[in-house]
C-alpha positions in Angstrom: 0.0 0.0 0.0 1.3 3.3 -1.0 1.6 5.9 1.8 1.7 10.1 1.7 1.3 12.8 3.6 -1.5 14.2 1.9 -4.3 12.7 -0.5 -6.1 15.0 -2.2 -9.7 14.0 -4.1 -10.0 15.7 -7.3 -7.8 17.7 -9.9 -9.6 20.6 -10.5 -8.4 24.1 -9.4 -9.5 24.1 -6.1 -8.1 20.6 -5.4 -4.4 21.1 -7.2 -3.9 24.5 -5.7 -4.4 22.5 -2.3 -2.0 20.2 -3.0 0.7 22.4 -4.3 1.0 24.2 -1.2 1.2 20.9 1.0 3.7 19.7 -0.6 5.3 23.5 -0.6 4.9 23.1 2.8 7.2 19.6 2.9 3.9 16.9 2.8 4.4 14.4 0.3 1.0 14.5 -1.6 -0.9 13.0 -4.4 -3.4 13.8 -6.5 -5.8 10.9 -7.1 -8.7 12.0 -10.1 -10.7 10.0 -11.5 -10.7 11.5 -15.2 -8.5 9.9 -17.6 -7.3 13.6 -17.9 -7.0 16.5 -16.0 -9.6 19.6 -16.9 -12.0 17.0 -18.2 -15.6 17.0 -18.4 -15.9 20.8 -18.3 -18.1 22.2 -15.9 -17.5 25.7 -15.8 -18.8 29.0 -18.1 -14.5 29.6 -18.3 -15.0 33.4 -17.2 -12.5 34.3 -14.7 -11.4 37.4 -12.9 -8.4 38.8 -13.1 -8.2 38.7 -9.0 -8.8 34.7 -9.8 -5.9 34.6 -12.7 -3.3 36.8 -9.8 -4.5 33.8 -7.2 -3.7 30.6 -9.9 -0.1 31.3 -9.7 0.4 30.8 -13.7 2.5 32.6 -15.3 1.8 31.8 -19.0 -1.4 32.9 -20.8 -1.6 30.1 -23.8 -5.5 29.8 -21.8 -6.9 33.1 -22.4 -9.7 33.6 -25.2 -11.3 37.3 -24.8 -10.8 40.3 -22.0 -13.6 41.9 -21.2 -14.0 45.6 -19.5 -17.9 45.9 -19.6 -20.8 44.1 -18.4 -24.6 45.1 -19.8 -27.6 43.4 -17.4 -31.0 43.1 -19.2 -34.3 43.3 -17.4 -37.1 41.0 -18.0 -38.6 43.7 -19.9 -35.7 44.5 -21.6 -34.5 47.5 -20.0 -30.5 47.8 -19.8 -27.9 49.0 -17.1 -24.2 49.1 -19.0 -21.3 50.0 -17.6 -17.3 49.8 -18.9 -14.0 49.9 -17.1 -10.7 51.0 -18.6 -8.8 48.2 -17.4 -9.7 44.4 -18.3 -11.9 43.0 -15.3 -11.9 39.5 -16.6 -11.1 36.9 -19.2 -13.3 34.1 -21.1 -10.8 30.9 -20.5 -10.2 27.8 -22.0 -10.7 25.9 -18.3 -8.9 22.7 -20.0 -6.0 24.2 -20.5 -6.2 26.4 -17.5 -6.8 23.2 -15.5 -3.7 21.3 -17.2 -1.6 24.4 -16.4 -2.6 24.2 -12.7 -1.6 20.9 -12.9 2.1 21.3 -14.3 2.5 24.2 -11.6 1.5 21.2 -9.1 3.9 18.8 -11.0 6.6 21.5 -10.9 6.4 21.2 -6.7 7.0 17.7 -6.7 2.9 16.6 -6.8 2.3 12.9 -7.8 -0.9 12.8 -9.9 -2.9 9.7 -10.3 -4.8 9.7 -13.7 -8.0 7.4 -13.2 -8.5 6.9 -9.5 -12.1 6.9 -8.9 -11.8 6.5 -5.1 -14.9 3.9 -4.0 -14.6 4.0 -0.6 -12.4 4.8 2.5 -11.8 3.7 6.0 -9.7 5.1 9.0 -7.0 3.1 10.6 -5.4 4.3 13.4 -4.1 8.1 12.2 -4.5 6.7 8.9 -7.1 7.4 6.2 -7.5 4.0 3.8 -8.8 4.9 0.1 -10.1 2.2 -2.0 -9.5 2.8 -5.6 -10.7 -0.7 -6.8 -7.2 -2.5 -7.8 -5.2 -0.7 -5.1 -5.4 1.3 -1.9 -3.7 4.3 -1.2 -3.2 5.3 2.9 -2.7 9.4 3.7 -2.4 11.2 7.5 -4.5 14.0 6.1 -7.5 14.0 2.9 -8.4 16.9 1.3 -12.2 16.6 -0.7 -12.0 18.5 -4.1 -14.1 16.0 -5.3 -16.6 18.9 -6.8 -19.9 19.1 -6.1 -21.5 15.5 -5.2 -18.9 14.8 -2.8 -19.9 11.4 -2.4 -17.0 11.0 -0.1 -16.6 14.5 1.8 -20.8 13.1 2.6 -19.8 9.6 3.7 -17.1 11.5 6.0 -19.5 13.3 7.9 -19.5 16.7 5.5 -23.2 17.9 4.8 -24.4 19.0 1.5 -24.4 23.0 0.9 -27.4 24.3 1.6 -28.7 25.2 -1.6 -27.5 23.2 -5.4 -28.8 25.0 -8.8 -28.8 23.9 -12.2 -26.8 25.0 -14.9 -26.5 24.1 -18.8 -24.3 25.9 -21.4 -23.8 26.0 -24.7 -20.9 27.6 -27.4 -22.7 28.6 -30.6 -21.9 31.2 -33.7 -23.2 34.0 -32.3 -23.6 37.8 -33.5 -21.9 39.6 -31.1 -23.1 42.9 -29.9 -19.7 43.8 -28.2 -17.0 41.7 -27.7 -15.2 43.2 -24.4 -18.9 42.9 -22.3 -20.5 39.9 -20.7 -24.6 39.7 -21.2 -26.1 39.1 -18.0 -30.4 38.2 -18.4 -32.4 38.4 -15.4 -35.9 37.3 -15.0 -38.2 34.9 -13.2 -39.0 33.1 -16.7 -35.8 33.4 -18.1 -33.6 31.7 -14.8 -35.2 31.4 -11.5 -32.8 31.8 -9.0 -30.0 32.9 -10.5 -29.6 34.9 -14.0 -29.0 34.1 -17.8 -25.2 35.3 -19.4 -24.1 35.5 -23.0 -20.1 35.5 -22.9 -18.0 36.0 -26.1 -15.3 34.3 -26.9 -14.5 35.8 -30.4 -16.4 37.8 -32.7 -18.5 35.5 -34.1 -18.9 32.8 -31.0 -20.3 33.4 -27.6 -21.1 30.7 -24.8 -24.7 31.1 -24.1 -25.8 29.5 -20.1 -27.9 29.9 -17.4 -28.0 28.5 -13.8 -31.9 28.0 -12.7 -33.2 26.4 -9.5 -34.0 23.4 -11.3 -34.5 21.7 -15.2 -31.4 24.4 -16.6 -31.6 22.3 -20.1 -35.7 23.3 -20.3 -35.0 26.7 -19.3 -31.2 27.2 -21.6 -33.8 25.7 -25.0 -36.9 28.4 -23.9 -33.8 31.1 -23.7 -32.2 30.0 -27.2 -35.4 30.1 -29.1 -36.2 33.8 -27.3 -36.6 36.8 -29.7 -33.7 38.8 -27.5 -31.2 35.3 -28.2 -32.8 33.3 -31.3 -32.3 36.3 -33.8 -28.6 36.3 -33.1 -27.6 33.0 -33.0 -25.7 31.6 -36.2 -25.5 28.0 -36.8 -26.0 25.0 -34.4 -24.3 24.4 -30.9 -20.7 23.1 -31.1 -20.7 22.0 -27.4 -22.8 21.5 -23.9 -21.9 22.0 -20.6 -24.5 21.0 -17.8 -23.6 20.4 -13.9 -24.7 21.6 -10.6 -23.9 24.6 -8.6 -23.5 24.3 -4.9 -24.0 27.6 -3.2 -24.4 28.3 1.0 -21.2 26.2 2.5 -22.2 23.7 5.3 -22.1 24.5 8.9 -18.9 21.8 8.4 -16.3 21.5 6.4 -13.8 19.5 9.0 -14.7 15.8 9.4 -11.9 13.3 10.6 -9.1 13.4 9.0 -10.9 15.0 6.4 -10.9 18.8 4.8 -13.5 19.6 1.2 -12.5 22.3 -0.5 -13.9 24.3 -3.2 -17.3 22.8 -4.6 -17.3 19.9 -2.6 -17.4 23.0 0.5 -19.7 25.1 -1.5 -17.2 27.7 -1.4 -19.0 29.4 -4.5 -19.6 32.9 -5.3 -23.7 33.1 -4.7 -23.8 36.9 -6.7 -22.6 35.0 -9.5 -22.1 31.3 -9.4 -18.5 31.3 -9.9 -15.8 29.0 -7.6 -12.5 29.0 -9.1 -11.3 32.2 -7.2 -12.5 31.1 -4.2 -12.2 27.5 -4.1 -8.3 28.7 -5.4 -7.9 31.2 -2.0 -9.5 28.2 0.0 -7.4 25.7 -1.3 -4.1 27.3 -1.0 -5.7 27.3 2.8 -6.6 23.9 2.9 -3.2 22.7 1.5 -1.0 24.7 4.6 -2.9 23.3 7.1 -3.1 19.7 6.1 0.6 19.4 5.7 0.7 21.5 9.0 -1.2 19.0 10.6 0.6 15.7 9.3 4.6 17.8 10.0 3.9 19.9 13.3 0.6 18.6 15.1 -1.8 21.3 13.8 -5.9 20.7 13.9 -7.5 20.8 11.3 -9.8 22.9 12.4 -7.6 25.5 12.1 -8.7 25.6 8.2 -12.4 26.4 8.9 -11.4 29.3 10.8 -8.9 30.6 8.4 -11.0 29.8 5.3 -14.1 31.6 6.5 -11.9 34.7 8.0 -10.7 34.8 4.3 -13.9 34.6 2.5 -16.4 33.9 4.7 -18.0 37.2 5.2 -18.1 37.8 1.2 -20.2 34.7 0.6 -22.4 35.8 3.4 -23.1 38.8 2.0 -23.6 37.3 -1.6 -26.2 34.3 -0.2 -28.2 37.7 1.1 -27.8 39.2 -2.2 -28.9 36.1 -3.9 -31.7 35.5 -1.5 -32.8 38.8 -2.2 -32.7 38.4 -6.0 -34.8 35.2 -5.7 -37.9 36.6 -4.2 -38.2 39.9 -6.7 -40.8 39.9 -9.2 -39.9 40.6 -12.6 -41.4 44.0 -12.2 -38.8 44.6 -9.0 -36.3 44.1 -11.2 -37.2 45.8 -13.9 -37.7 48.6 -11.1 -33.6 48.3 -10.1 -32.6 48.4 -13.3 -33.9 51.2 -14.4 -33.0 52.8 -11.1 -29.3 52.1 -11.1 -29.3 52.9 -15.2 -30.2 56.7 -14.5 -27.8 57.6 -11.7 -24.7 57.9 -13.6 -22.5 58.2 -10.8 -23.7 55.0 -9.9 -22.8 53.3 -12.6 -19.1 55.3 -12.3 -18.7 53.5 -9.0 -19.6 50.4 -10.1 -16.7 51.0 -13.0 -14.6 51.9 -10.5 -15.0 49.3 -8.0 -16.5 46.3 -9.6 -14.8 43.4 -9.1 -16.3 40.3 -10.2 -14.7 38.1 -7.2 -14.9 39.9 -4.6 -18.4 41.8 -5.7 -19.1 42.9 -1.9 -17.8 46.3 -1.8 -19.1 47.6 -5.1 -22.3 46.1 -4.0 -22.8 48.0 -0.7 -21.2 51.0 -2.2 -24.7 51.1 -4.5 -26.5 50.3 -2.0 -25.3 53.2 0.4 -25.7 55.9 -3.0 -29.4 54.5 -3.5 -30.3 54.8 0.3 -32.2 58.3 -0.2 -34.1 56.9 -2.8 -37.2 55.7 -1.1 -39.1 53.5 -3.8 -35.5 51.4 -3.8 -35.3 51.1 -0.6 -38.7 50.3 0.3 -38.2 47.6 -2.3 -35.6 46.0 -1.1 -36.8 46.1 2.4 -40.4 44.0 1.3 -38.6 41.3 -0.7 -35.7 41.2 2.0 -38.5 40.3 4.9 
């Protein structure tokens, strides 16, 4: 039976950040995922911030499709709130190759990586963690979860579920692009209940078109195709589909024994917008220190649930309120905030100023402290808050 330091369940970003900085921090530590490749099945719209490219520690760009500056949000009745930056905010990504680079960095710090391990099962023995993986068994002091967002065995550990999991389907199509350095974000009750519709370029001719919905994300991504805003634009047939789940609201628990789950597997997702790599990267880089901590020099591992939810935890609070809040408006509420925010221009200058697509909080109460004199806002927000 091979022995490490550190296992780690799952290649994806969250999963080989953490188990670059164990073994930076002198754990030997594998990599065990189940794919026959890393970065594969895509699960991911492949729009990342630039605070989330800083965090992956890659240095080359060979991943990067389109920059983007601009954002335009439509209303369900078609109304539209625009805004532009100078600098590039964020990039449309190839997440295979941004995966596969992750994993080379990991490689790089002296990171085994088993190709197909589907781990089945696992047992402790003694301060040992047994995992199963069918022909062989693989013993580790400390497991991290990046298993993404079943978890099947972050759950079997003693992990809970986060508290809320959404749907979400994508597709790449020719497109007619309207402008290539802004994202298209769709809001409405009809269009994708519980979170929002997005059309991202990714060249002048090619968007991916998505949605994450409470439930049925395929129903819902075929109604928004075949809309009169979408239909009209799009210019041939679908070259690919992406479906998965989103896990948003991290569990009271992310510790079990012997155990940490980072990224998906801990829900550690951005609830304004649905995205995890930046903070399932920041969590990771956590959840790496303190495992190898706790196999060299005697650490708990609780330590990470503290110093994960110091790092991040107050920004996902703030964004399960937001998206709370965003679930109970009617369409005509929204249609009410966006034209709101659309005629206070410097509004929309702070947002350019201060958006930040992974860490959205400040921009987000900044708004909401310019828009506090405005009464029908406020008493809005106050009706669908309680």
């Amino acid at each position: 039976m091979d022995r490490y330091d550190v296992a780690v369940i799952g290649g994806g970003p969250a999963g080989l950040m953490a188990a670059k900085h164990a073994s930076i921090y002198g754990a030997s530590t594998v990599v065990l995922e189940e794919h026959k490749a890393v970065g594969y099945p895509v699960q991911c719209a492949g729009l990342l911030g630039i605070r989330a490219l800083e965090a992956s520690e890659i240095r080359e760009e060979g991943f990067l499709l389109n920059p983007f500056r601009g954002a335009v949000f439509v209303s369900p009745d078609g109304s539209r709130l625009s805004f532009r930056s100078p600098d590039i905010r964020a990039w449309a990504v190839d997440r295979r190759l941004f995966d596969r680079s992750m994993a080379v960095e990991a490689v790089r710090h002296e990171v085994e990586i088993m190709l197909g391990a589907h781990v089945r099962s696992l047992r402790r023995s003694g301060d040992l963690t047994v995992l199963e993986l069918g022909d062989k068994e693989i013993a580790a002091r400390a497991v991290i979860s990046a298993e993404g967002v079943r978890a099947s065995i972050a759950r079997r550990s003693g992990i809970p579920p986060p508290k809320r999991l959404l749907s979400g389907a994508q597709v790449e199509v020719p497109f007619d692009v309207d402008d290539i350095e802004s994202v298209e974000v769709h809001l409405g009750r009809d269009i994708a209940p519980g979170l929002f519709a997005w059309v991202i370029p990714i060249s002048r001719s090619s968007a991916r078109v998505g949605l994450c919905a409470i439930d049925g994300a395929c129903s819902h991504l075929r109604r928004f195709l075949s809309s009169d805003r979408i239909n009209d634009r799009i210019r041939g047939s679908p070259v690919s589909l992406v479906v998965g789940g989103l896990p948003l609201g991290p569990p009271d628990r992310t510790v079990a024994d012997g155990m940490l789950a980072v990224g998906d597997a801990a829900a550690q997702v951005k609830p304004t917008s649905g995205g995890g790599v930046y903070p399932g990267i920041v969590c990771g880089r956590i959840a790496g220190r303190v495992a190898a901590e706790h196999v060299l020099n005697g650490w708990q591992l609780e330590r990470y649930e503290r110093e994960w939810r110091s790092a991040i935890g107050r920004e996902i609070s703030l964004g399960m309120k937001v998206n709370d809040t965003l679930r109970r408006m009617s369409d005509e509420d929204i249609d009410m905030m966006i034209r709101k925010i659309a005629s206070r221009p410097e509004v929309i200058r702070a947002i350019e100023e201060h958006g930040d697509i992974d860490r959205p909080g400040r921009v987000i109460l900044r708004v909401l402290t310019m828009l506090a004199l405005d009464l029908s806002f406020i008493r809005t927000i106050l009706r669908v808050m309680f």
